[in-house]
Every structure is written in structure tokens, then in C-alpha cells.
N, C-alpha and C positions, 0 to 999 in steps of 0.2 A: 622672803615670804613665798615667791613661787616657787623654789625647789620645796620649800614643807609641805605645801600643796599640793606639789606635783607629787611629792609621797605617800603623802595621805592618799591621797585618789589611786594612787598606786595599790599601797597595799588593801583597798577594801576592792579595786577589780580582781586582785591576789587569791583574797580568801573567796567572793564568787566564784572564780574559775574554780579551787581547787571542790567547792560545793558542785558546781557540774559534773567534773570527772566521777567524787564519788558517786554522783547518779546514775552516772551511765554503767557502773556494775551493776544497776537493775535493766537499764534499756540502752542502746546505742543511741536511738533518736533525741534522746535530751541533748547531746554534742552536733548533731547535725542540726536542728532548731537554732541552735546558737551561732553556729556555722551561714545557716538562712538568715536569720537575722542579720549579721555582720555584711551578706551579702547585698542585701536590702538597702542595707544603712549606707553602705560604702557604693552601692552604687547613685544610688541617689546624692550623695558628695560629690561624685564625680562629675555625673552631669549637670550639676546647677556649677562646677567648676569651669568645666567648659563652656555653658550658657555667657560665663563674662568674657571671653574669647571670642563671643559675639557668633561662636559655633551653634548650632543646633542638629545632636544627635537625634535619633530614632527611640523614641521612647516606646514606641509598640516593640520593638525589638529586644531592649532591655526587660522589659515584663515577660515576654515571651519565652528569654531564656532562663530568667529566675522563675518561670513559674516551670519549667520542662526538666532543668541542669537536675534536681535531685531524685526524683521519680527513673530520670534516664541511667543516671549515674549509678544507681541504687540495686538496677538489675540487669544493667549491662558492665558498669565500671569505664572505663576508658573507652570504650566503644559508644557508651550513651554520654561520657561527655563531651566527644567528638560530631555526635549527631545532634548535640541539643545548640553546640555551634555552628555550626553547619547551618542547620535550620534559623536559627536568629539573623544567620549569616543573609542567608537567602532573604529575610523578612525585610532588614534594613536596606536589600540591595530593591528589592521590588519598592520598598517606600521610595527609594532614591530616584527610578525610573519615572514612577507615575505622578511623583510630587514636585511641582515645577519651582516650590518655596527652596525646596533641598538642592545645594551643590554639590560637588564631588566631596570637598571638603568634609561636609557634616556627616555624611557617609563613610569617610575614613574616621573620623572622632566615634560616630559609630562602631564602629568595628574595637576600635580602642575602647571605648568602654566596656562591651562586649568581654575582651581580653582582661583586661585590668582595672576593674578588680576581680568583677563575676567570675571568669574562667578558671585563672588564678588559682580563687577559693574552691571552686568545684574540683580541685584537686582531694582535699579535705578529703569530701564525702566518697570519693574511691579509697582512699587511702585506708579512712574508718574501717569500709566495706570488706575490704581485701587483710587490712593486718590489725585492726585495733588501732586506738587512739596514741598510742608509745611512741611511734614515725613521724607523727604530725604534733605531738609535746615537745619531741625532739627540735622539730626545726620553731617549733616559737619560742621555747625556752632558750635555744640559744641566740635567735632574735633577739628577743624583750631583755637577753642578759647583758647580752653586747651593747644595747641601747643606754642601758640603764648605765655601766659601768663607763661607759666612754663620755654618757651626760656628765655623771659626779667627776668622775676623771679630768674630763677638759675641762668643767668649773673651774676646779683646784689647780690642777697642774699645767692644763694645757696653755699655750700664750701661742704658738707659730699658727696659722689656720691652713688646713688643706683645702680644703676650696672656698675660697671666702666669694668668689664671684654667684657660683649655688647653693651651699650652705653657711650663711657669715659665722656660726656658731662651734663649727666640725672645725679640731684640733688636731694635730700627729699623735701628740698625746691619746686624745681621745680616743682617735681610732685605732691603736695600739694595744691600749688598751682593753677596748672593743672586740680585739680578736681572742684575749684572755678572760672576755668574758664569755665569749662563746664555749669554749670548754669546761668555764664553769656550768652555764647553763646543760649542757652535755651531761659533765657529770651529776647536776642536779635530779636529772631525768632518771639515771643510771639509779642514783641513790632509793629517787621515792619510788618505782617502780619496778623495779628487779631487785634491790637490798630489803626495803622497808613493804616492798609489795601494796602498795595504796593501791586499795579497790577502785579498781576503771575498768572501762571495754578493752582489754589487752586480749589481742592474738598472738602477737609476737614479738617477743624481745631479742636482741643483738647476742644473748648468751644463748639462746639455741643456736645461733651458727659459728659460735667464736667462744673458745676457750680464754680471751682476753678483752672480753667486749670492752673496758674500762678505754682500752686503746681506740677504738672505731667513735667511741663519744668523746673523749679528745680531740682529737684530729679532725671528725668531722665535723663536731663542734666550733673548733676554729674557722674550716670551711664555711661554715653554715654563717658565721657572723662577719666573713668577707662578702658573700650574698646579699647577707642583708643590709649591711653598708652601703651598697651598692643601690641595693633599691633603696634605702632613706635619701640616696642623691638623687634617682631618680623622681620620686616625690618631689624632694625639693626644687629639684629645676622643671617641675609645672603649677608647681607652686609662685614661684617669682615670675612664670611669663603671665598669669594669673592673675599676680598682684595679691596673691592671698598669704598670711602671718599660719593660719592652720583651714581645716578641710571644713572644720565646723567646729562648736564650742560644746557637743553633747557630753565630753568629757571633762569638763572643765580644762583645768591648765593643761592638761594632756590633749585641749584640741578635737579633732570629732573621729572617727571613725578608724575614717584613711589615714589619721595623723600615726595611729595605736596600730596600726597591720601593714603599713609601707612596707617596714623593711620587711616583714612575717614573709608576704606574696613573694617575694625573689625567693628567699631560704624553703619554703611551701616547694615549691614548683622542683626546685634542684632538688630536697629531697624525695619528692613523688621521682622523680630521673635516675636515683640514685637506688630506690629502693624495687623500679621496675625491672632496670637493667639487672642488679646485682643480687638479686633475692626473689 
């Protein structure tokens, strides 16, 4: 009964998302909204995450850069997301001075939240800014694909578990699997965007620079779904110091926020790395 659920829930977030993309062939900002949002959401998981850690972050800090990161990002790009950190940075460090409630600690949780998720996400919104929404499809589709296929995978197949001390659920199987769903998702991308051309915010696609783009969503596809493995461990082991099963229940069986963009934020970032450097 919960994997139907979790399908079901699945495929109606499916058909939203792909309702936003076509939107944004009228405006960009409808993707960034969404984008804000997620930030919102997830960050606010975070910190009531940490709250049971008995931590207490800098919430003027977290406001501070969600309300700066897309305004900055927007008309600087990597220069304003670096200053809208910086600055949050400096906010959480002056609260930490003059508030005799705060220890070092909650200022480090601070800053961590600050990072992960907010930062993270305000990759997003340069990335929009700079190439279209194609870069950043790429690294969640093959996220969300990886995810998806290594969940049903290890159901089914998997029995040995690779970390059963961080995730008791994560299989060899699974995650094997998980690397050949990343190439699916890859090639998903390649399909509805460069073949099928689905109206979105597109600046740029891997066939203006590669007579074999099919190869570059492969390969980094794969990439992209060892990333995000990575971070769905990383979730999960602040997840069990926590004591928490998911981040929130806004999604139902899919859990809240941070449970749906864990693994997104690692693949997000590496591909922001990849598309800086190389393009």
C-alpha cells in the first residue's frame, strides 16, 4: 500500500512539475518561485530538524538570506550568491557575539543551514539565469530517476544492504541500479527537450556543443546519480542522529520537502561545477 502511494504522489508532483516547465516558456520567474518556495520549505525542515538536537540556529540569518539569495543571484549570478552568503554569514556570526543564549555550536548549525539547503538551491537560480532550465532538469531528473529506480529495484531485488547502520533500506541492488537510472533520467531530459522540444526556459542544450550529446547525458547522467546517492546518505545520517523516519509529512509518503531534494542538492551543485568549469 505505500509504494502505490508513494506512486500516486509521485506521479501527480510528475505532471505539476512538467505544468511549471511549460510555463516558464512564457516567464522564467514561474521556476524560480518554485525554486523559492522549496527553499522556504526546506529550510524551515531543517531548522525545526536541528531544534531536536537541542541546537538552536540563527533564524534572522536564514530569513535574511532567503529573502537576499534571488534578488542577488538574479543580477549578479555567482557573485550575488556568494555575497547573499557572506552576508547571512556575517548576520549569524554578529547574533552569535552579542547573544549570550547562542554557543559556538548553534552558529556552526547555523551556517549549516545557511549551506544546505538554501545555498545549495540558489544554485538553481544562476543556473536558470545563465543557461535555462535544461542544466538544472538534467541534474533532478537524474536524481529523482536514480531514486526512483533503486526504491522499486531494492524492493524487488535487492536483499544485501549497503549501509544498513545510515540507511536500513539502501540495497547493492538498489544502488546499482540507481546509477542506470541516472542515465535514464539523462536520457529523459535529452528526449523531451532537444528531440521532442517541450516548451521551457531553454538557453542551452549539450547539442550546441557536442555532436554526440546523447553521450554527455549518459555518462553524466550516471555521474549525477552517484551524487545523488551520496547526498540521500547524507540526509539520512542527520536524519537517525535526529531521530526522524522523514523531514516532514507535507508530501505524504514521500515525506516533506528535504525528503524529495536530498539527493537533488548534491547532483544541483556538481552540476552548477560542471557547467561553470566546462561551458
Amino acid at each position: 500500500m505505500t509504494m502505490f502511494k508513494r506512486t500516486i504522489t509521485g506521479l501527480v508532483l510528475l505532471g505539476m512539475l512538467f505544468l511549471i516547465l511549460y510555463l516558464t516558456s512564457f516567464t522564467r520567474f514561474v521556476f524560480d518561485g518554485l525554486v523559492m518556495l522549496f527553499a522556504i520549505l526546506a529550510s524551515i525542515e531543517m531548522y525545526k530538524a536541528m531544534k531536536r538536537l537541542n541546537y538552536h540556529p540563527s533564524g534572522i540569518s536564514i530569513i535574511f538570506i532567503l529573502v537576499t539569495i534571488f534578488p542577488l543571484c538574479y543580477f549578479f549570478d555567482y557573485v550575488g550568491l556568494l555575497i547573499s552568503f557572506i552576508l547571512s554569514f556575517l548576520t549569524a556570526f554578529i547574533v552569535f557575539i552579542f547573544n549570550s543564549k547562542k554557543n559556538f555550536w548553534d552558529f556552526v548549525i547555523s551556517i549549516l543551514v545557511l549551506i544546505y539547503p538554501v545555498l545549495l538551491l540558489g544554485l538553481a537560480f544562476v543556473m536558470n539565469n545563465l543557461y535555462g532550465i535544461l542544466p538544472i532538469m538534467f541534474a533532478v531528473s537524474a536524481a529523482l530517476m536514480s531514486d526512483t529506480i533503486a526504491y522499486y529495484g531494492g524492493s524487488f531485488f535487492g536483499k544485501k544492504k549497503i549501509f544498513p547502520k545510515i540507511s536500513p533500506k539502501k540495497t547493492y541492488a538498489g544502488s546499482l541500479l540507481g546509477l542506470l537510472g541516472g542515465a535514464l533520467g539523462g536520457l529523459l531530459v535529452y528526449a523531451l527537450f532537444e528531440i521532442a522540444n517541450y516548451p521551457a526556459h531553454i538557453k542551452f542544450t549539450f547539442s550546441q556543443v557536442s555532436d554526440y550529446p546523447y553521450i554527455i547525458y549518459i555518462f553524466l547522467g550516471i555521474f549525477m546519480a552517484l551524487c545523488s546517492e551520496i547526498g540521500d546518505l547524507g540526509a539520512s545520517r542527520i536524519k537517525r542522529e535526529v531521530g526522524l523516519k522523514d523531514y516532514g509529512t507535507l508530501l505524504g509518503s514521500h515525506g516533506g520537502v528535504m525528503d524529495r531534494i536530498d539527493s537533488v542538492l548534491f547532483s544541483l551543485a556538481i552540476m552548477s561545477v560542471f557547467m561553470y568549469f566546462v561551458f
